[in-house]
N, C-alpha and C positions, 0 to 999 in steps of 0.2 A: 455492476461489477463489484465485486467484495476482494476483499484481502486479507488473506490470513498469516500471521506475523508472531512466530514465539514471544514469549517475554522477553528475551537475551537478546535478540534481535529488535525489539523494539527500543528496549535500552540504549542498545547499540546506536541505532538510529537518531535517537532523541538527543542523543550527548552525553546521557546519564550515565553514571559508574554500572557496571554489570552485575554488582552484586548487590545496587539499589532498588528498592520496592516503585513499579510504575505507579507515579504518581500525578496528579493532573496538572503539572507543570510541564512532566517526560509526557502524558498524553497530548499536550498544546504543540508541544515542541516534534512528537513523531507527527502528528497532524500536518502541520506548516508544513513539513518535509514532504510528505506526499503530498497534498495541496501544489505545493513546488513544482514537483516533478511530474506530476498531472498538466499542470497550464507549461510546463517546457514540450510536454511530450504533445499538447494540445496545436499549441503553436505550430508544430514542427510539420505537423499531421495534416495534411490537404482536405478540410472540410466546407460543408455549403452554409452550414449555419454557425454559427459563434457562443453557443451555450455555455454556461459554465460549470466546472466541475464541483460537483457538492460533496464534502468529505467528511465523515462524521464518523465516531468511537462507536464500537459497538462489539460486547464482549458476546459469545457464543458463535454458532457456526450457523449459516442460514442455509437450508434446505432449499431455497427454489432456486440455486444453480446450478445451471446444467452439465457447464464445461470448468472444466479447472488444470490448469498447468501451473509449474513450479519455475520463476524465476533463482536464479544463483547470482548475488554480488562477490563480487572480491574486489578489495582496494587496498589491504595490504597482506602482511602474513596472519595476521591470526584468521579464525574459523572463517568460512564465506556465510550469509546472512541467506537464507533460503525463503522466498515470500512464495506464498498460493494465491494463485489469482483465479478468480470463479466468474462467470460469466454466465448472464443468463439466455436464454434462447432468442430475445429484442435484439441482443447487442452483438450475437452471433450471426444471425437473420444481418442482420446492418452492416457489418465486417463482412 
């Protein structure tokens, strides 16, 4: 699975001011967050094995995914955070 995350929205994510440059403290920091929200959503999720999530930076778009939908946050008034999540044909097959 990949995920694709504006700048503005990773900022967002990370803590960082919106008109800061991502920097590899904002990259630790949006990491941890999904990391986070990965083993919450892991947990919650009825599976047979116990793997764990491996989460890593990577700038560009990756071609070998198949499927991609668009999550929408909202948590207060400003803009809602839009992420793309891609999915490869393993993880669809398995879903």
């Amino acid at each position: 699975m990949a995920l694709r995350i504006c700048q503005k929205a990773s900022l967002r994510l990370s803590l960082a001011s919106e008109t800061a440059q991502l920097t590899d403290q904002n990259r630790s920091s949006l990491l941890e967050w999904i990391r986070r929200t990965a083993e919450g959503i892991g947990e919650a999720a009825p599976r047979e094995d116990k793997s764990e999530f491996l989460v890593e930076f990577r700038e560009g778009a990756n071609a070998s995914k198949s499927v991609s939908f668009w999550l929408q946050l909202r948590g207060d008034a400003s803009d809602p955070i839009l992420i793309e999540v891609w999915l490869d044909q393993a993880l669809v097959h398995r879903l």
